[in-house]
N, C-alpha and C positions, 0 to 999 in steps of 0.2 A: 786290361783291354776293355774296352767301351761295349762291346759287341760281340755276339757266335750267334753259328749258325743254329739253327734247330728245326727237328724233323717231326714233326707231330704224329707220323702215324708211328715212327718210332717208341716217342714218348709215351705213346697212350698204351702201343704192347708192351713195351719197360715196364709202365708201371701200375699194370692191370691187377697185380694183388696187392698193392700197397691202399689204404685207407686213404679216407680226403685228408686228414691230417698231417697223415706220413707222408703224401704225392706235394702237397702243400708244399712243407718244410725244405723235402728234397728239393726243391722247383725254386725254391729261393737260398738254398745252399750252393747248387750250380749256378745261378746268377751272381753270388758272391763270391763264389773260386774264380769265376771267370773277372769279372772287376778286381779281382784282386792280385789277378795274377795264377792263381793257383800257394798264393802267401795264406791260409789259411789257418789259425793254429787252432788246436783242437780244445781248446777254451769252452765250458760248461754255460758258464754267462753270458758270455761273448755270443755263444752261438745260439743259445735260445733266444735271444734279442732278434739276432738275424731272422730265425725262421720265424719269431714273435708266438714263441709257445713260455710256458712258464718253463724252469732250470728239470724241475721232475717231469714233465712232459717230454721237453728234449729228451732227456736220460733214453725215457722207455723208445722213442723214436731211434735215435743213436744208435740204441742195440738192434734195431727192427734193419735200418738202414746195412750196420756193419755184417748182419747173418744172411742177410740178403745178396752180397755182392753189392751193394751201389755202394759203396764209400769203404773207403780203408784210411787206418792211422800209422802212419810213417814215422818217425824222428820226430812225435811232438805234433805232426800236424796233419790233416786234412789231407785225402789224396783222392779223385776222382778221375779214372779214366778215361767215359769222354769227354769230359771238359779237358784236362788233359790234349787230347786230340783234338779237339777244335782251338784249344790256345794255338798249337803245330799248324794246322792249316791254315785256319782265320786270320792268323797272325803271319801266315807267310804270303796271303792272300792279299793284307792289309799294308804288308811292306811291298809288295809288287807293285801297285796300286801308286805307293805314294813315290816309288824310282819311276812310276812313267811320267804322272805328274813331274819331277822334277827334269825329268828328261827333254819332255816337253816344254817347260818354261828355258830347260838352257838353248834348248832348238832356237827358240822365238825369241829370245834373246842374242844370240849370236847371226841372226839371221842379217846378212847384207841389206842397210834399205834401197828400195828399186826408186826410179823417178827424180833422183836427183842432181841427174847428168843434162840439165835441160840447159838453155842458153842463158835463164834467169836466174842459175844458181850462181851468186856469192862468191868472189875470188878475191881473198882474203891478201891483201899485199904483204909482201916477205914468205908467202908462203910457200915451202919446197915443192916445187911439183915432177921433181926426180923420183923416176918408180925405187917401191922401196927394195933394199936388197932380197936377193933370194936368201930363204934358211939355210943354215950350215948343214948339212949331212953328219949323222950324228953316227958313230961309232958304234957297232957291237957293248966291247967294253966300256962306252962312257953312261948308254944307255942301262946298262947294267949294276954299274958301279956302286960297291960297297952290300951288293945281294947276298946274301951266304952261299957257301959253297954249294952245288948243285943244284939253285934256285934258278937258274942262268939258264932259260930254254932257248931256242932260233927264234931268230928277227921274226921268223914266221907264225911261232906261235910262243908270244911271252907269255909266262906263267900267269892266268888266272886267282885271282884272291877275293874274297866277300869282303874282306876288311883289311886295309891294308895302311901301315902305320911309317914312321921311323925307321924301328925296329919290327913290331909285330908284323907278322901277316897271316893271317888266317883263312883256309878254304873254307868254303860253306860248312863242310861237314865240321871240322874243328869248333870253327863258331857255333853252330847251334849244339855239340857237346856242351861248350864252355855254359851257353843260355840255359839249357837242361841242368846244369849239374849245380850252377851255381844261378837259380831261380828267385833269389834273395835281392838281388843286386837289380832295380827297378830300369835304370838306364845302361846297359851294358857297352853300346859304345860311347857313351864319356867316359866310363871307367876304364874302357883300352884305352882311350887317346891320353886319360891321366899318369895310367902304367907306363905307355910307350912312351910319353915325354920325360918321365922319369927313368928306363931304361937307358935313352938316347942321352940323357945328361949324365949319364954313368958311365957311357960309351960301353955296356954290356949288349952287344953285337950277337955275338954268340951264346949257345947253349938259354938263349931270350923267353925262348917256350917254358920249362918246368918253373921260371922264375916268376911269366907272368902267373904261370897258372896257381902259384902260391900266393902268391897278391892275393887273387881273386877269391881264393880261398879264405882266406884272414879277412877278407872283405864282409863276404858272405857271412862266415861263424860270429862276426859281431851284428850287421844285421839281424839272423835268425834271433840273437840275445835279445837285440834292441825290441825285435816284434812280438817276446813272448813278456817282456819287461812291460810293453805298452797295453797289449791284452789284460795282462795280472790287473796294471791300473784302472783300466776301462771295466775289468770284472767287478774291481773292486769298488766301483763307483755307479753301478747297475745295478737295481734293485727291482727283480720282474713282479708285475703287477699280478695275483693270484687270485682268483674269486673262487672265494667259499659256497659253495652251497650247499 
């Protein structure tokens, strides 16, 4: 994410016993978990670059950071709270944001143009000018057709989905499990709409959920590889600058 929010008088009581050093470091560590997603790996090199201390400097920082509460080490990598919680909100903020934008463009796009019933409008010869039929009335069962069993609520209120696929379909809350759990995976609906065309080309209908969710899984455990693979490299090609005095 490009962007979070932040609350300065928060900040400055967070981090009234931390050094200019350590307030520093940390201050550009939540700047890169959040650009990064919260993809973080907990990389010695990597991360003294980031806060731009030398490798021994980070160290003693690291530990000042980890006994303090700001920062904890998870599976390998980087975990921070509220950056954490502004990804959750920012990010639910930042999608709201761009459904009304496109809401709006389909508005004003679909919109009737007015004015052009005038006596100087263009009557095109051959042209039908028979109103066009009325729509068919669609069926309970047609409008529903091929749902899984118990998906099928009243014409009055059809089921509700945040993502809804083929096969997949997922409520908000499922979705942002899956985002949570599998935080590896940078675009996660391309990777539904990849699974669910692969699902639907299987005609796996049923029992769809534990299967994508294993996808996603195997998705994830090779990115996390990819990104500690890419680190080692970057590590290994980072040489921090030390002044003696």
């Amino acid at each position: 994410m490009h962007f979070f929010t932040a609350f300065p008088d928060d900040w400055l009581v967070g981090t009234a016993n931390l050094t200019t050093e350590e307030s520093g470091a940390f201050w550009n560590l939540c700047c890169y978990y959040v650009a990064k997603d919260g993809r973080v790996p907990d990389d010695a090199r990597l991360l003294a670059r980031v806060v731009k201390l030398s490798t021994r400097r980070w160290g003693l920082v690291r530990r000042t950071l980890i006994a303090g509460g700001f920062i904890e080490v998870r599976d390998g990598f980087i975990w921070q709270a509220k950056c954490e919680e502004r990804l959750e909100k920012d990010g639910k903020f930042a999608r709201s944001q761009q459904d009304k934008v496109r809401k709006k463009w389909a508005e004003k796009n679909t919109k009737p143009l007015s004015g052009n019933d005038s006596a100087d409008t263009p009557v095109y010869a051959g042209a039908d000018a028979s109103p066009a039929p009325a729509p068919a009335i669609r069926k309970k069962e047609d409008i529903y057709a091929g749902l899984p069993a118990g998906d099928s609520a009243s014409l009055d209120s059809p089921p509700e989905y945040h993502w809804r696929g083929k096969v997949v379909r997922l409520k908000e809350a499922d979705y942002e499990s899956w985002r949570k759990s599998y935080f590896s995976i940078p675009d996660l609906d391309a990777e539904l709409t990849r699974i669910d065309d692969a699902l639907a080309s299987q005609g796996k209908t049923q029992k769809w959920f534990p299967a994508a969710s294993a996808m996603l899984a195997s998705k994830h455990q090779k990115n996390l590889e990819r990104l500690k693979a890419e680190s080692a490299v970057a590590a290994g090609a980072y040489k921090p600058m030390v002044f003696e005095g």
